[in-house]
FIKOLGU-706412 format. One record per atom (N, C-alpha, C): chain; atom name; x, y, z; residue in three letters. Coordinates in nm, 3 decimals. Layout:
<rs>
chain, name, c1, c2, c3, resn
A, CA, X, Y, Z, ALA
...
</rs>
This chain:
<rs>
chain, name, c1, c2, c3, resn
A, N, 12.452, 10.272, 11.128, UNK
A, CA, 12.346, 10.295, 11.032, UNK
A, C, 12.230, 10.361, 11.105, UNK
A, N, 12.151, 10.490, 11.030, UNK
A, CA, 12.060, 10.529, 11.147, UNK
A, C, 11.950, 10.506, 11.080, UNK
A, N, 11.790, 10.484, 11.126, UNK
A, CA, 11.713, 10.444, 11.130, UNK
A, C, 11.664, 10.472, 10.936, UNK
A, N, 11.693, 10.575, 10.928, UNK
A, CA, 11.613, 10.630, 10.790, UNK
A, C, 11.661, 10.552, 10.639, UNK
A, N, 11.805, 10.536, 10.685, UNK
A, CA, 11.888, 10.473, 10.599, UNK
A, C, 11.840, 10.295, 10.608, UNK
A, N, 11.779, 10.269, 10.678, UNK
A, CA, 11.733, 10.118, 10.709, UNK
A, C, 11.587, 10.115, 10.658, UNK
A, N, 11.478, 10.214, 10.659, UNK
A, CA, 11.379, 10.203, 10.612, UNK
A, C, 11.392, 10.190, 10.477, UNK
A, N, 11.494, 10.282, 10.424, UNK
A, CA, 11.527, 10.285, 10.271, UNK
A, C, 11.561, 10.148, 10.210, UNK
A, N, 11.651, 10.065, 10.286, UNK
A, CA, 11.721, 9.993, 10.245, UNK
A, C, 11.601, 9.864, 10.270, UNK
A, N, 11.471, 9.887, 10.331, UNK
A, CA, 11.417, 9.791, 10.347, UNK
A, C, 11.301, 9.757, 10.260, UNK
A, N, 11.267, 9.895, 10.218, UNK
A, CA, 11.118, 9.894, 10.131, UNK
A, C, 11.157, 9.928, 9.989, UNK
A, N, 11.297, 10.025, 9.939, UNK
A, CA, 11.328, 10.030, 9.776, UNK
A, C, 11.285, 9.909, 9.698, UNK
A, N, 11.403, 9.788, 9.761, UNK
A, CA, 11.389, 9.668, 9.667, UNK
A, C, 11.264, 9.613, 9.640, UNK
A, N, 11.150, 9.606, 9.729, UNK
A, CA, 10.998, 9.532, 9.696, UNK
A, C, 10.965, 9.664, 9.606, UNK
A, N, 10.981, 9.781, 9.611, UNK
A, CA, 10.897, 9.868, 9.535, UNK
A, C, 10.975, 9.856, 9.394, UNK
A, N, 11.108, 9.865, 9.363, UNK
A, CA, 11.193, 9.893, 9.266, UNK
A, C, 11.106, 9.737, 9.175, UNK
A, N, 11.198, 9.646, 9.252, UNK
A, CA, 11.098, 9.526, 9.158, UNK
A, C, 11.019, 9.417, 9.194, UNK
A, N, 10.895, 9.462, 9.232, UNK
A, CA, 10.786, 9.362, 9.281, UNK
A, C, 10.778, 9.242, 9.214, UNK
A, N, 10.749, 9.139, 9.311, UNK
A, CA, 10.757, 8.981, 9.277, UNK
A, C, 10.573, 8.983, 9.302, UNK
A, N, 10.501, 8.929, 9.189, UNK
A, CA, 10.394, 8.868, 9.206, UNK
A, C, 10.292, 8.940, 9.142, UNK
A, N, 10.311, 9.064, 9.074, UNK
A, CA, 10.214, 9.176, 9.069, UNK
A, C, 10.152, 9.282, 9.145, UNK
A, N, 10.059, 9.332, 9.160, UNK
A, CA, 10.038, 9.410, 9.240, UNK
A, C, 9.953, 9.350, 9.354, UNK
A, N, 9.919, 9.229, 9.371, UNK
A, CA, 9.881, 9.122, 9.471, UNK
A, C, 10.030, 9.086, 9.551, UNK
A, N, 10.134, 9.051, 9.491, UNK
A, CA, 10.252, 9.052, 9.550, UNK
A, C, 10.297, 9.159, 9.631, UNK
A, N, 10.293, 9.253, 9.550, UNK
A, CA, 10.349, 9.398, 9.621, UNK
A, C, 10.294, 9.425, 9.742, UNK
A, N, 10.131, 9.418, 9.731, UNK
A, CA, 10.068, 9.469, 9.890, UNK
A, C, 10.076, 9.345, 9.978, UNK
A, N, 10.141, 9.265, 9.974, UNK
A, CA, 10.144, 9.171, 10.012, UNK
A, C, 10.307, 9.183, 10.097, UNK
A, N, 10.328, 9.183, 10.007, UNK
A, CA, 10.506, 9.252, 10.074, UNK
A, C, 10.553, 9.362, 10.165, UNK
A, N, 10.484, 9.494, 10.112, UNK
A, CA, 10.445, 9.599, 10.183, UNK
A, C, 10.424, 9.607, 10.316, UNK
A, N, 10.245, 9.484, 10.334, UNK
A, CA, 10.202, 9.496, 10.478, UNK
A, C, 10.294, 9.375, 10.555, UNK
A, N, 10.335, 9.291, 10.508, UNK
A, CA, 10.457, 9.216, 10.576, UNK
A, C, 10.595, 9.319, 10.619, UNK
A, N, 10.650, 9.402, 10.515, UNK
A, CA, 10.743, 9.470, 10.582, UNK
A, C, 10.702, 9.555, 10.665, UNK
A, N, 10.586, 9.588, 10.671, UNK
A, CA, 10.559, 9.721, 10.778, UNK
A, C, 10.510, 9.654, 10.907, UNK
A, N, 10.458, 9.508, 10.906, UNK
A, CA, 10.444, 9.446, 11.036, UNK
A, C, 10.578, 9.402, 11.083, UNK
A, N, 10.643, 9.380, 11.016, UNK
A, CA, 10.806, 9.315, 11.040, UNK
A, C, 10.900, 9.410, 11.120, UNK
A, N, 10.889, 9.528, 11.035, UNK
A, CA, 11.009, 9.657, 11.118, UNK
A, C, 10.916, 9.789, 11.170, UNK
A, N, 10.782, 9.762, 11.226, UNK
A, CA, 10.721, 9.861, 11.261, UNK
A, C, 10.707, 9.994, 11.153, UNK
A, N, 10.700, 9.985, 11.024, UNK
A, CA, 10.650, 10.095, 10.954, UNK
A, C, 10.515, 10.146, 10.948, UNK
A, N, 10.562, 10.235, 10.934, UNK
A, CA, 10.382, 10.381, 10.862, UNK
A, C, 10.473, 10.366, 10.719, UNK
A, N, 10.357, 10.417, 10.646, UNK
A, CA, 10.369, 10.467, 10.495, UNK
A, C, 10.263, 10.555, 10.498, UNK
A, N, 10.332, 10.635, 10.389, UNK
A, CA, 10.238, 10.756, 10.341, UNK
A, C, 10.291, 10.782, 10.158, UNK
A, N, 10.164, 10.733, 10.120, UNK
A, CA, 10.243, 10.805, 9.988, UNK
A, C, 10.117, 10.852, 9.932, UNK
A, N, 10.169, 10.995, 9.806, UNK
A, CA, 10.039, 11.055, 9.764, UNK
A, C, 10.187, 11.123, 9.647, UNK
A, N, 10.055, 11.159, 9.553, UNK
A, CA, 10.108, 11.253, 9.459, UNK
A, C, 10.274, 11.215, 9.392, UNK
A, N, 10.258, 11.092, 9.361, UNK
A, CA, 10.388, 10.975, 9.317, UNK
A, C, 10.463, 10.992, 9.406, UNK
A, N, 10.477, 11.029, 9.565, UNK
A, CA, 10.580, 10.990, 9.622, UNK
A, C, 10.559, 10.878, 9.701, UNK
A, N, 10.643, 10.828, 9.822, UNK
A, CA, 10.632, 10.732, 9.899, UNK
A, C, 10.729, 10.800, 10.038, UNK
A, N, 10.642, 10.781, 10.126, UNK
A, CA, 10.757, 10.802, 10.252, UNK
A, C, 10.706, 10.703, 10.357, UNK
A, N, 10.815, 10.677, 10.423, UNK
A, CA, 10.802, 10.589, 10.562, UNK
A, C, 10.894, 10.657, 10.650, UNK
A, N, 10.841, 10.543, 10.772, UNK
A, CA, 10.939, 10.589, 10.909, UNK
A, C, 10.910, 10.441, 11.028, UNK
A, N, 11.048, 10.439, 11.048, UNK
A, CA, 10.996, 10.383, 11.131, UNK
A, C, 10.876, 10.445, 11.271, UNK
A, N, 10.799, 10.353, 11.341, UNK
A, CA, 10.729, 10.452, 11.435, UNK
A, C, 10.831, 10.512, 11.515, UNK
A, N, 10.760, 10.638, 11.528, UNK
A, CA, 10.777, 10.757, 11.642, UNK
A, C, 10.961, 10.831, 11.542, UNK
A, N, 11.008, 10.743, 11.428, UNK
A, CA, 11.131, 10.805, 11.369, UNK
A, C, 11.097, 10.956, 11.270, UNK
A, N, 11.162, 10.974, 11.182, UNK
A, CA, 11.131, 11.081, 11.109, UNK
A, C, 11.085, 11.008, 10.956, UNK
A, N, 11.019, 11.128, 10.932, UNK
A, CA, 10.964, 11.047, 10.774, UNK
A, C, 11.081, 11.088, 10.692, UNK
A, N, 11.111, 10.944, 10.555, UNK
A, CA, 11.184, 10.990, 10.471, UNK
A, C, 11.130, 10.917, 10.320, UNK
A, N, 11.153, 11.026, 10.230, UNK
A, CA, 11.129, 10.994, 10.081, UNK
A, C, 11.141, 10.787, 10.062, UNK
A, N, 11.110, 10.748, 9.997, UNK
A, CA, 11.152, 10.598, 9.984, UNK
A, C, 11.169, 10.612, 9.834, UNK
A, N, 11.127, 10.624, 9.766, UNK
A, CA, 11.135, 10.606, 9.570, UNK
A, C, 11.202, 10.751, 9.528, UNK
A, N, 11.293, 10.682, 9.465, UNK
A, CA, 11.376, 10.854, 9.358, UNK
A, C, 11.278, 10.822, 9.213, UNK
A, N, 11.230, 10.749, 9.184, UNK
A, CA, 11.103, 10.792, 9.095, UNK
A, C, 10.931, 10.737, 9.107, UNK
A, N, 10.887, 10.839, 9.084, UNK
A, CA, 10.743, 10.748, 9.139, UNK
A, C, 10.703, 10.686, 9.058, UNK
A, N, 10.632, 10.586, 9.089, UNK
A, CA, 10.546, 10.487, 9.081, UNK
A, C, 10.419, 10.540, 8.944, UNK
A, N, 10.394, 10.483, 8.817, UNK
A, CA, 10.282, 10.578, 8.728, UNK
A, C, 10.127, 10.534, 8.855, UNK
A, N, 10.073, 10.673, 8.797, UNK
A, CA, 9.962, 10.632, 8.807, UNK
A, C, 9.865, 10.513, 8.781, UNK
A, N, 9.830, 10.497, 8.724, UNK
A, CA, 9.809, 10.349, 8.703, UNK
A, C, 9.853, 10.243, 8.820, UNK
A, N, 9.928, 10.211, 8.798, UNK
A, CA, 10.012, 10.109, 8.893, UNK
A, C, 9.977, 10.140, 9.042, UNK
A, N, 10.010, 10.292, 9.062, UNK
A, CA, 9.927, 10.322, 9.165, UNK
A, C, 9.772, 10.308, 9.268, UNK
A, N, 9.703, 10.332, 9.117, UNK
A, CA, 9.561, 10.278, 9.159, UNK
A, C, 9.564, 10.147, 9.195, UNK
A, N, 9.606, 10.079, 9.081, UNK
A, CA, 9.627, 9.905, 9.130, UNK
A, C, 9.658, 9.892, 9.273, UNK
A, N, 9.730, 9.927, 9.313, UNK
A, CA, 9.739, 9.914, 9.485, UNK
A, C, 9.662, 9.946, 9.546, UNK
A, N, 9.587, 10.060, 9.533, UNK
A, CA, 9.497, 10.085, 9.617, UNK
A, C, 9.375, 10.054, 9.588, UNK
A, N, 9.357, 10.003, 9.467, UNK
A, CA, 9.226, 9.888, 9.478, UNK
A, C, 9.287, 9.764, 9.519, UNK
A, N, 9.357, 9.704, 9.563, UNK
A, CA, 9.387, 9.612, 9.613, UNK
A, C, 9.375, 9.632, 9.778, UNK
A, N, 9.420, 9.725, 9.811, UNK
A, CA, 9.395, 9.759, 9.944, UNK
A, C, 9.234, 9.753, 9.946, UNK
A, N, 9.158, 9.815, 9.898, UNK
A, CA, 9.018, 9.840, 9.899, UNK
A, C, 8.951, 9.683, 9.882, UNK
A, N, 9.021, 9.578, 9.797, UNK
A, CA, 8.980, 9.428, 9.824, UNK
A, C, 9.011, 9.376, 9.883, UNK
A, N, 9.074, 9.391, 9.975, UNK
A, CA, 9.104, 9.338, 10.115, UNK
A, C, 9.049, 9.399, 10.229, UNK
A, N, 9.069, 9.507, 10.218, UNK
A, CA, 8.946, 9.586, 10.341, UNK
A, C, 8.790, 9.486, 10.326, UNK
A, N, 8.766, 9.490, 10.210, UNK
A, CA, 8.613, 9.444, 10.148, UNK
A, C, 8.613, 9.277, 10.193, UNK
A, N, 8.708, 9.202, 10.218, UNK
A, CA, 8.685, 9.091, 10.192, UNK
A, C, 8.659, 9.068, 10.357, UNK
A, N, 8.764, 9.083, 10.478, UNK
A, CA, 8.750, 9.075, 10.584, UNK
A, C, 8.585, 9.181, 10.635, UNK
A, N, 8.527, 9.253, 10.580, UNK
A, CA, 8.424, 9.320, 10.599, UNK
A, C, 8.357, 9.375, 10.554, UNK
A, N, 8.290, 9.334, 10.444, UNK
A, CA, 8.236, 9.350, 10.367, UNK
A, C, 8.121, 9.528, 10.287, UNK
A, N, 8.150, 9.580, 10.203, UNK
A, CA, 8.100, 9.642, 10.196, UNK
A, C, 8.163, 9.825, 10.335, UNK
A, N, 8.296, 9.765, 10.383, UNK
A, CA, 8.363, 9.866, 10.452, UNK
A, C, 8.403, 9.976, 10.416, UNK
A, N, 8.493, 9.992, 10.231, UNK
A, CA, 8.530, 10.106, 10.189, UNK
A, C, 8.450, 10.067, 10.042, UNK
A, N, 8.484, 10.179, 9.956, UNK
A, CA, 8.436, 10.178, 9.806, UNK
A, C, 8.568, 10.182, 9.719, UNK
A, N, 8.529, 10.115, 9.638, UNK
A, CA, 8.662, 10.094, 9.564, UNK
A, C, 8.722, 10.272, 9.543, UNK
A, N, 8.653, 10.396, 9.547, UNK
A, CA, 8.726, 10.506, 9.558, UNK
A, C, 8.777, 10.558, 9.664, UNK
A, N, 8.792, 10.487, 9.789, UNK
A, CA, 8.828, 10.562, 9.885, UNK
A, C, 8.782, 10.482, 10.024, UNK
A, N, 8.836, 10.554, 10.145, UNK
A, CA, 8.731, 10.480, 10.279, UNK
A, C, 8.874, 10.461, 10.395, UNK
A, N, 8.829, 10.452, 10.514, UNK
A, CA, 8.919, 10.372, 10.591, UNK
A, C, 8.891, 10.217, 10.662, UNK
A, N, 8.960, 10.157, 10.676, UNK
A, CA, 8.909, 10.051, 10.757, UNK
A, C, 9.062, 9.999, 10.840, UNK
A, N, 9.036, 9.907, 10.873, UNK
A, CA, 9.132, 9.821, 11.008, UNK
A, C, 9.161, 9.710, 10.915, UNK
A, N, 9.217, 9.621, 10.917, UNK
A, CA, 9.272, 9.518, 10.878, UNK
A, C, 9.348, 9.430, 10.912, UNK
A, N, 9.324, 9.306, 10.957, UNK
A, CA, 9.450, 9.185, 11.026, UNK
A, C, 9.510, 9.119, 10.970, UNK
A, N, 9.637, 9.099, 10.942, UNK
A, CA, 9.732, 9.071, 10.908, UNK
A, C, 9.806, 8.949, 10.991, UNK
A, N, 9.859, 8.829, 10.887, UNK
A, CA, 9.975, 8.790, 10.950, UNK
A, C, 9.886, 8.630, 11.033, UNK
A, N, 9.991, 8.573, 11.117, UNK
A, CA, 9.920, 8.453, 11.186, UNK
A, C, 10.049, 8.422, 11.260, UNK
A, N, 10.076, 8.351, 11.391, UNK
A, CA, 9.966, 8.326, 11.431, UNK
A, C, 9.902, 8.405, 11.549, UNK
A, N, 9.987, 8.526, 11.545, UNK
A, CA, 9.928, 8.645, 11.630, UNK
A, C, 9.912, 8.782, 11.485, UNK
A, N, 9.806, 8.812, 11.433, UNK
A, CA, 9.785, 8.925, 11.329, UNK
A, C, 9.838, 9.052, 11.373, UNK
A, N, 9.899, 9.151, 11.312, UNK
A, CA, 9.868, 9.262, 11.340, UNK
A, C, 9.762, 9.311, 11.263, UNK
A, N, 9.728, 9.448, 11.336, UNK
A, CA, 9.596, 9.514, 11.311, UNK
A, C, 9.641, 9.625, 11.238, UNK
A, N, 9.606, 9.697, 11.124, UNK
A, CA, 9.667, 9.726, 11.042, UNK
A, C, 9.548, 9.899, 11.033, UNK
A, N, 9.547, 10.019, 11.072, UNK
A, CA, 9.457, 10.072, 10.986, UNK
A, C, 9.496, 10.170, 10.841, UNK
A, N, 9.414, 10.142, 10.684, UNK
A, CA, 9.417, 10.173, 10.619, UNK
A, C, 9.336, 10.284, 10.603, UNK
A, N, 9.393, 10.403, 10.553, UNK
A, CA, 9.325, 10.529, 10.484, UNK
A, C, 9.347, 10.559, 10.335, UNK
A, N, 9.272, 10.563, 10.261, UNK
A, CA, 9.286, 10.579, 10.079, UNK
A, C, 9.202, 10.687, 10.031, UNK
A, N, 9.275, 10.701, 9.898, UNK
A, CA, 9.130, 10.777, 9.828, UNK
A, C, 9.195, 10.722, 9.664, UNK
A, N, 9.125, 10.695, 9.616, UNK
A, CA, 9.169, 10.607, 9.438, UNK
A, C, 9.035, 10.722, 9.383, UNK
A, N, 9.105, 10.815, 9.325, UNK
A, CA, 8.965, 10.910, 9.227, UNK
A, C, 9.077, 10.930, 9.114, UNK
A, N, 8.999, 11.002, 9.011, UNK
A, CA, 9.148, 11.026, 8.890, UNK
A, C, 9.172, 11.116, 8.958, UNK
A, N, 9.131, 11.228, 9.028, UNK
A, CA, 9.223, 11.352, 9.061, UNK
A, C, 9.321, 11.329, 9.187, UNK
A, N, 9.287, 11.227, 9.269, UNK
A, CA, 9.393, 11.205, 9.401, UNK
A, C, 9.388, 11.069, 9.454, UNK
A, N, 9.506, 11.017, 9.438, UNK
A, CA, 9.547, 10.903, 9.496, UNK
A, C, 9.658, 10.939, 9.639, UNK
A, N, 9.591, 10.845, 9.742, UNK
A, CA, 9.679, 10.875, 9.863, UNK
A, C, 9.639, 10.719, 9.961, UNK
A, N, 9.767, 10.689, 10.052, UNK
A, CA, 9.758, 10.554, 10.059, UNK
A, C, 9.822, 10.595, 10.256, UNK
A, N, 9.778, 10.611, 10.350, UNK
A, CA, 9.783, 10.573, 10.463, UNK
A, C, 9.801, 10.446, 10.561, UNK
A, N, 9.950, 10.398, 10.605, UNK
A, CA, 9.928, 10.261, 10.631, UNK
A, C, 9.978, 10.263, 10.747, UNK
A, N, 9.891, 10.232, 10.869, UNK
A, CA, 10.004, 10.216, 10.990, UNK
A, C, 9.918, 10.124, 11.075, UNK
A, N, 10.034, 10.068, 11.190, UNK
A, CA, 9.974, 9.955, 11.251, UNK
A, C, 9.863, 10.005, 11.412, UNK
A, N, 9.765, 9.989, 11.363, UNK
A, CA, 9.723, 10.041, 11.500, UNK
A, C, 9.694, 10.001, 11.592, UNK
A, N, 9.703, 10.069, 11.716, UNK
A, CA, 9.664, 10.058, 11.893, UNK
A, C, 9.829, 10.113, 11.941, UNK
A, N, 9.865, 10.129, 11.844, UNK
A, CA, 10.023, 10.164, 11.909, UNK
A, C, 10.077, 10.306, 11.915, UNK
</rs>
């Protein structure tokens, strides 16, 4: 099995059918990407990952509506906000984020939530 075929097989099912809402989902997300070393990148209804330093590949054969979309990334944006208050704006921003217990990973987030562009940057950083 080579690496791309394993990212697929790791992130479809939480995206296809999220357990919990969209509090569940980012919740799942930054657990799988601390778990098997993922980046994500998604913009413009797609989604791609990789493992680090692998090649990027598509993850969703349909995207995600808008809507639903934003929901995530104001969720990202309330969690940036909560560990530091006043860090991004609910339209956009980057920040760092720790994750996890009882060693966190450090997480940095890049967004932008406007009606004209949604885009969601996720990777673990210092690495």
């Amino acid at each position: 099995m080579n690496i791309t075929s394993h990212v697929s097989e790791i992130l479809r099912p939480v995206l296809a059918a999220p357990t919990g809402g969209v509090v569940g989902l980012v919740d799942d997300l930054l657990r799988l990407c601390r778990e098997h070393d993922l980046e994500l990148e998604w913009k413009a209804g797609s989604c791609r990952a990789r493992s680090r330093g692998g090649d990027w590949e598509e993850v969703m054969d349909e995207p995600l509506r808008v809507s639903v979309f934003r929901a995530i990334l104001a969720r990202f944006a309330s969690l940036c906000n909560e560990r530091n208050p006043n860090a991004v704006s609910p339209y956009g921003g980057q920040c760092e984020l720790s994750v996890g217990a009882p060693s966190p990973t450090r997480f940095r987030i890049s967004f932008t939530n406007t009606t004209s562009e949604q885009k969601l940057e996720l990777r673990i950083a210092g690495k």
